[in-house]
C-alpha positions in Angstrom: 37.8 25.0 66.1 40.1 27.1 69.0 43.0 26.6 67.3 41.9 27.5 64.0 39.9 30.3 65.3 36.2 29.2 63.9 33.8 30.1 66.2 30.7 27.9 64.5 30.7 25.0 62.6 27.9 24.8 59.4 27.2 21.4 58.1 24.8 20.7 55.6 24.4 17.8 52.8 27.9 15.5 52.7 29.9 13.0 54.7 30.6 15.2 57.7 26.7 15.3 59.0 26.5 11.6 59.8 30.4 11.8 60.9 29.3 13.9 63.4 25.4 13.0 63.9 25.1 9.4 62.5 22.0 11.1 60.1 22.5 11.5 56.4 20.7 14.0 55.3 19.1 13.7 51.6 20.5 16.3 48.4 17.5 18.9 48.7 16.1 22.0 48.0 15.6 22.4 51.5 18.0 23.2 54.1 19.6 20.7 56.3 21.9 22.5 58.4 24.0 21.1 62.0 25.1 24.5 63.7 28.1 23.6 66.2 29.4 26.5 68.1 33.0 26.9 69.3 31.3 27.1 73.1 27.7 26.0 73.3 25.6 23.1 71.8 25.0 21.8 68.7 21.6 22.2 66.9 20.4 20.3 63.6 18.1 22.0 61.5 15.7 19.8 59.6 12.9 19.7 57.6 9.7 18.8 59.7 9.2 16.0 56.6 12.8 15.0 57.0 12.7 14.9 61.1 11.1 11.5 60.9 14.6 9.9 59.4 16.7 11.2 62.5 17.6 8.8 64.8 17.4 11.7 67.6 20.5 11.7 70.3 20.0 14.1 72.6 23.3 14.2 74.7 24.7 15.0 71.2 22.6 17.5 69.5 18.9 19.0 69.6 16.5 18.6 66.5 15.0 21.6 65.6 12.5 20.8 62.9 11.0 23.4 60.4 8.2 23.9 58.9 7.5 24.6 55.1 6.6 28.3 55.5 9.6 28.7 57.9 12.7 30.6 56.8 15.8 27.8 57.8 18.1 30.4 56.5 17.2 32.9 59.1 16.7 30.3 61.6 20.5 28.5 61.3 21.5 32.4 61.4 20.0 33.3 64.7 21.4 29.6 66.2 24.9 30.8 64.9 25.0 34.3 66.3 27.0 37.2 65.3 30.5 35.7 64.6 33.4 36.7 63.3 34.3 33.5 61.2 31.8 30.4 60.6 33.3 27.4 58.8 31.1 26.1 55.9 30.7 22.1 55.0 32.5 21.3 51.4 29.2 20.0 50.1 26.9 23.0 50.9 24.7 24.0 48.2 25.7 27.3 46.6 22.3 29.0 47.1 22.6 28.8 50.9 25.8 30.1 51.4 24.6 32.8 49.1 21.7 33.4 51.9 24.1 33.1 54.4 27.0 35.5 53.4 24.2 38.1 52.7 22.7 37.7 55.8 26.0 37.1 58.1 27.8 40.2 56.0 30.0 40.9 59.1 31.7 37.0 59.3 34.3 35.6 57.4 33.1 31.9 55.5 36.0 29.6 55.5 35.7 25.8 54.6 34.7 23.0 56.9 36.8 20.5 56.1 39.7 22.5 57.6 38.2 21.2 60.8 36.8 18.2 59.8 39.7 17.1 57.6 42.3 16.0 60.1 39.5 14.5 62.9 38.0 12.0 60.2 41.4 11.4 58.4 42.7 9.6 61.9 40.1 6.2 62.4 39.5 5.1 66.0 39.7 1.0 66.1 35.6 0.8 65.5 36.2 2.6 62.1 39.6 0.3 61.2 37.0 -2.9 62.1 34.6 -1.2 59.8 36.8 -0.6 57.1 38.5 -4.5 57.2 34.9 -5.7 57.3 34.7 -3.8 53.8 37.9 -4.7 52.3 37.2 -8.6 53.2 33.8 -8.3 51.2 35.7 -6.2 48.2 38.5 -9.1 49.0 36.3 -11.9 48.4 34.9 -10.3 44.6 38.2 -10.3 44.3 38.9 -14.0 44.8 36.1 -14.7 42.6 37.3 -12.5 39.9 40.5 -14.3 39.8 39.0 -18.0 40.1 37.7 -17.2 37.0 34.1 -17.3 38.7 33.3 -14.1 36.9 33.1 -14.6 33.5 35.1 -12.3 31.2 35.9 -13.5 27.2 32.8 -12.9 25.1 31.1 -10.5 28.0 30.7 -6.5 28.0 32.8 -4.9 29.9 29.6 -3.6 31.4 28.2 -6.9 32.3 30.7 -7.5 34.1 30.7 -4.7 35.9 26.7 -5.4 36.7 27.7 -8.6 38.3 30.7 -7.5 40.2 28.3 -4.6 42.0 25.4 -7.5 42.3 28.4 -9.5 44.3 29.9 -6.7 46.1 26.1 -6.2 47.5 26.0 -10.0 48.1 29.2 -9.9 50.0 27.2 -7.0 52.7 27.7 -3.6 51.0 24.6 -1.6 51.3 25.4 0.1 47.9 28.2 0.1 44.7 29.7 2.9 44.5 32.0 2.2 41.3 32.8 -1.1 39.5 35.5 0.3 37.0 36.5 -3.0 33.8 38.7 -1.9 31.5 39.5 -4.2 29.1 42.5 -4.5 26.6 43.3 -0.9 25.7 40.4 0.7 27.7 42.5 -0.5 30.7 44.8 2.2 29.7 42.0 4.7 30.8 42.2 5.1 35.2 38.6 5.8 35.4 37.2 4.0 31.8 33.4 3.8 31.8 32.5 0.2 31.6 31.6 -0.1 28.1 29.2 -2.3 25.1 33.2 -3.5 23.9 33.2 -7.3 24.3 36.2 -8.8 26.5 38.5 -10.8 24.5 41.1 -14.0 25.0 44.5 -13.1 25.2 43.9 -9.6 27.0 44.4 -7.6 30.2 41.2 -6.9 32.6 41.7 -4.2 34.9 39.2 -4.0 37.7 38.9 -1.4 40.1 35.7 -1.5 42.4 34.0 -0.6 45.7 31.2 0.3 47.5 29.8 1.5 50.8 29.0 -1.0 54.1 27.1 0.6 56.7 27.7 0.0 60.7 25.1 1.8 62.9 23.9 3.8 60.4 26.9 5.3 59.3 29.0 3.8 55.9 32.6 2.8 55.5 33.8 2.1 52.4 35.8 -0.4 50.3 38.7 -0.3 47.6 40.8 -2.5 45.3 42.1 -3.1 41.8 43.0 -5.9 40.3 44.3 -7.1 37.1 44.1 -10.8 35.3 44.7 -12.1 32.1 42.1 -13.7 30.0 42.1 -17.0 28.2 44.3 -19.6 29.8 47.9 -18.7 28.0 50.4 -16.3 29.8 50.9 -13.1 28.7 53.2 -11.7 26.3 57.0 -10.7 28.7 56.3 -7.1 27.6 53.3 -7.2 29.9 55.0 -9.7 32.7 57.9 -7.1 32.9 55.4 -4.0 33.3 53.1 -5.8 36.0 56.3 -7.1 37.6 57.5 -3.3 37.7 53.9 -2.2 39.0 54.1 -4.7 41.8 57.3 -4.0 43.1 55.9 -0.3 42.9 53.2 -1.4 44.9 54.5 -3.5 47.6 57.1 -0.7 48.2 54.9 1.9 48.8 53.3 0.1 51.5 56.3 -0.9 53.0 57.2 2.7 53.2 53.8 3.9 54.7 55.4 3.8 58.2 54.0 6.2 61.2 55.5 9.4 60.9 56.4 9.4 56.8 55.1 12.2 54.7 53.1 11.5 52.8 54.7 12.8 49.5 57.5 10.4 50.2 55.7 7.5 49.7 54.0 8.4 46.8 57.9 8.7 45.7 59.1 5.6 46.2 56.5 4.0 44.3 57.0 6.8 41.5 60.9 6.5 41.5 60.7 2.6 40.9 58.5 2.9 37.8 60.6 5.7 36.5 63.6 3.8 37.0 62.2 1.1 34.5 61.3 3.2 32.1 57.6 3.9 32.4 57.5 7.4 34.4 55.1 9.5 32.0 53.0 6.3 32.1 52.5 6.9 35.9 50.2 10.2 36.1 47.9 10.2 39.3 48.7 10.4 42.6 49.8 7.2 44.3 47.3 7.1 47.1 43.8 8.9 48.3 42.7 8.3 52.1 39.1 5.9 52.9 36.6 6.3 55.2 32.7 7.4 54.9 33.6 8.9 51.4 35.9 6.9 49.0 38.0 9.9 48.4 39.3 11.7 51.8 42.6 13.1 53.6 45.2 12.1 53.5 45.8 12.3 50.0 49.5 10.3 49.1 50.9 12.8 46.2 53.6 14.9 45.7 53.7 18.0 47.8 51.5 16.4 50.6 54.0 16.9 53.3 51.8 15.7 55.8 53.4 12.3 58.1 51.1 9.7 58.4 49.8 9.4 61.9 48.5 6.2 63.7 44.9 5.9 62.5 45.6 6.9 58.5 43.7 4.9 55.9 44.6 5.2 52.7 44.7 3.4 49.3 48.1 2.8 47.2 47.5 2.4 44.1 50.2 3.2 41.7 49.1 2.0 38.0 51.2 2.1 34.3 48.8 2.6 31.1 50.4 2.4 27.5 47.8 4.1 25.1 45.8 2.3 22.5 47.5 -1.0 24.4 46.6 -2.0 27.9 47.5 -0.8 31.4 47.4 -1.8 35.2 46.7 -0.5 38.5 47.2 -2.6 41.5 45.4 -1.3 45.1 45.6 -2.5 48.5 43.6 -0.4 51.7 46.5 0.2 54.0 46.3 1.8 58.0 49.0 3.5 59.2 49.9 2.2 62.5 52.6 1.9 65.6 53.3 -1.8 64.5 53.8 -0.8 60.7 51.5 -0.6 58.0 48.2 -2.7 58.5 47.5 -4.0 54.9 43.1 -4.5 54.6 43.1 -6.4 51.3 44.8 -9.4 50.9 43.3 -10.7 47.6 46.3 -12.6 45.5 48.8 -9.8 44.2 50.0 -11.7 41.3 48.8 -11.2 37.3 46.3 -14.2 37.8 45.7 -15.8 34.1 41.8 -16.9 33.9 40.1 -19.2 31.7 37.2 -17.9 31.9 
């Protein structure tokens, strides 16, 4: 906050409160609010009905419940003071930073994650041990999936995505938070909504799932993709060569995600090999996002991300090729940037695994 010149910090609904707090606090109408100033001690606003659910740490923070003919607004603005720049959580809801620009006219609202960003994109070895606890679970799914434990031919896509959240939740999460099957040439589709079409022999299933574990309160999360081939005969070569391409991609990505690499240059080296072979338009997301409490955090691996990775980065790689009205792949290890080299999470079989199942 000093060196980016934010004198209080606002947090309301999102992933920074229980960063910070270990207390989540629920999407309502009324305001949740953790005031932090630059030089003094941090207060969390609550709702006196809401107090009951914080785990209270006073060498941390002081709970300051209110009441339901209280004004929370006006009470988070006299705990901020007269400032010249407050720094807002991502997730606030419009209508109170409404309320607070018109009644903080004088300070300058800039966003939160600018502080946050960088101090929850580095993990501390608790958060790694969370996150492998996760990835071991999402690993194990995994295993199953390619065992041909989980049936596929003559399923919905979306059954089996009901049973792969039922064994995620079996395997310790405390809650799915995707469970992406795209089958055939839905696979073609990154974020395809599990759907009524019934999985066929002799096609590509693309799964991509994860969910949230919780440790003290507080949720790390898990994520991987994985393709197999349904009905006991190998795939066509058109496919072998594309996967082969993919996982060449893949590996040397993760290779590459060394201490001190920017982060666009990895998500290069995986783009550069599947333009060499050909299949560069195919390739259109970014090759990595960072994991933590939300699925989705810094540091983001993409082009013009000129950030280096720093010991403590988590991050997915995930670099996929879909052919329209055909099929396509993704394949997606959980990786942590460290002084030894990268510290691969997943270790669920990398191959195209052909299932009978």
């Amino acid at each position: 906050m000093g060196e980016l010149g934010v004198d209080v910090l606002l947090l309301s609904v999102g992933p920074d409160l229980p960063y910070l707090t270990g207390y989540e606090a629920m999407p309502l109408e009324r305001l949740t609010m953790l005031v932090v100033p630059r030089d003094g001690d941090a207060t969390l606003v609550v709702p006196r009905l809401e107090a009951p659910r914080v785990v209270e740490r006073p060498e941390l923070f002081t709970v300051v419940p209110w009441d339901e003919t209280d004004d929370p607004v006006a009470l988070v603005v006299s705990l901020a003071g007269p400032v010249a720049t407050a720094a807002i959580g991502d997730r606030t809801w419009a209508r109170f930073l409404i309320e607070l620009q018109a009644r903080m006219p004088s300070t300058t609202f800039r966003r939160a994650s600018e502080v946050m960003g960088p101090l929850r994109a580095v993990k501390d070895a608790e958060e790694i041990r969370a996150l492998r606890r996760a990835a071991a679970a999402a690993d194990r799914v995994a295993a199953a999936l390619q065992a041909g434990d989980i049936p596929l031919v003559g399923r919905t896509e979306a059954e089996v995505s009901a049973e792969i959240g039922r064994r995620l939740v079996a395997e310790g999460h405390h809650q799915v938070n995707f469970a992406i099957v795209g089958s055939g040439p839905n696979a073609a589709s990154p974020h395809h909504d599990a759907s009524d079409r019934v999985i066929e022999a002799g096609e590509v299933v693309l799964c991509d799932f994860g969910g949230t574990m919780r440790v003290d309160g507080v949720g790390y999360c898990s994520d991987i993709t994985r393709c197999v081939w349904t009905g006991g005969l190998a795939p066509p070569s058109e496919f072998r060569d594309l996967y082969a391409v993919l996982h060449e991609a893949q590996r040397a990505a993760v290779d590459a995600a060394v201490v001190g690499t920017p982060c666009e240059d990895v998500d290069a080296i995986a783009r550069r090999i599947i333009t060499d072979a050909g299949y560069g338009p195919n390739f259109f997301h970014r090759t990595g996002h960072g994991i933590g409490i939300e699925e989705h955090e810094d540091p983001y691996i993409v082009g013009g991300n000129c950030e280096p990775l720093a010991p403590g980065h988590a991050f997915s790689i995930e670099p996929g090729i879909y052919i329209p009205g055909r099929w396509g792949a993704r394949l997606e290890d959980i990786v942590v940037a460290s002084e030894s080299g990268p510290d691969t999470l997943n270790t669920a079989n990398h191959d195209l695994v052909v299932v009978d199942a």
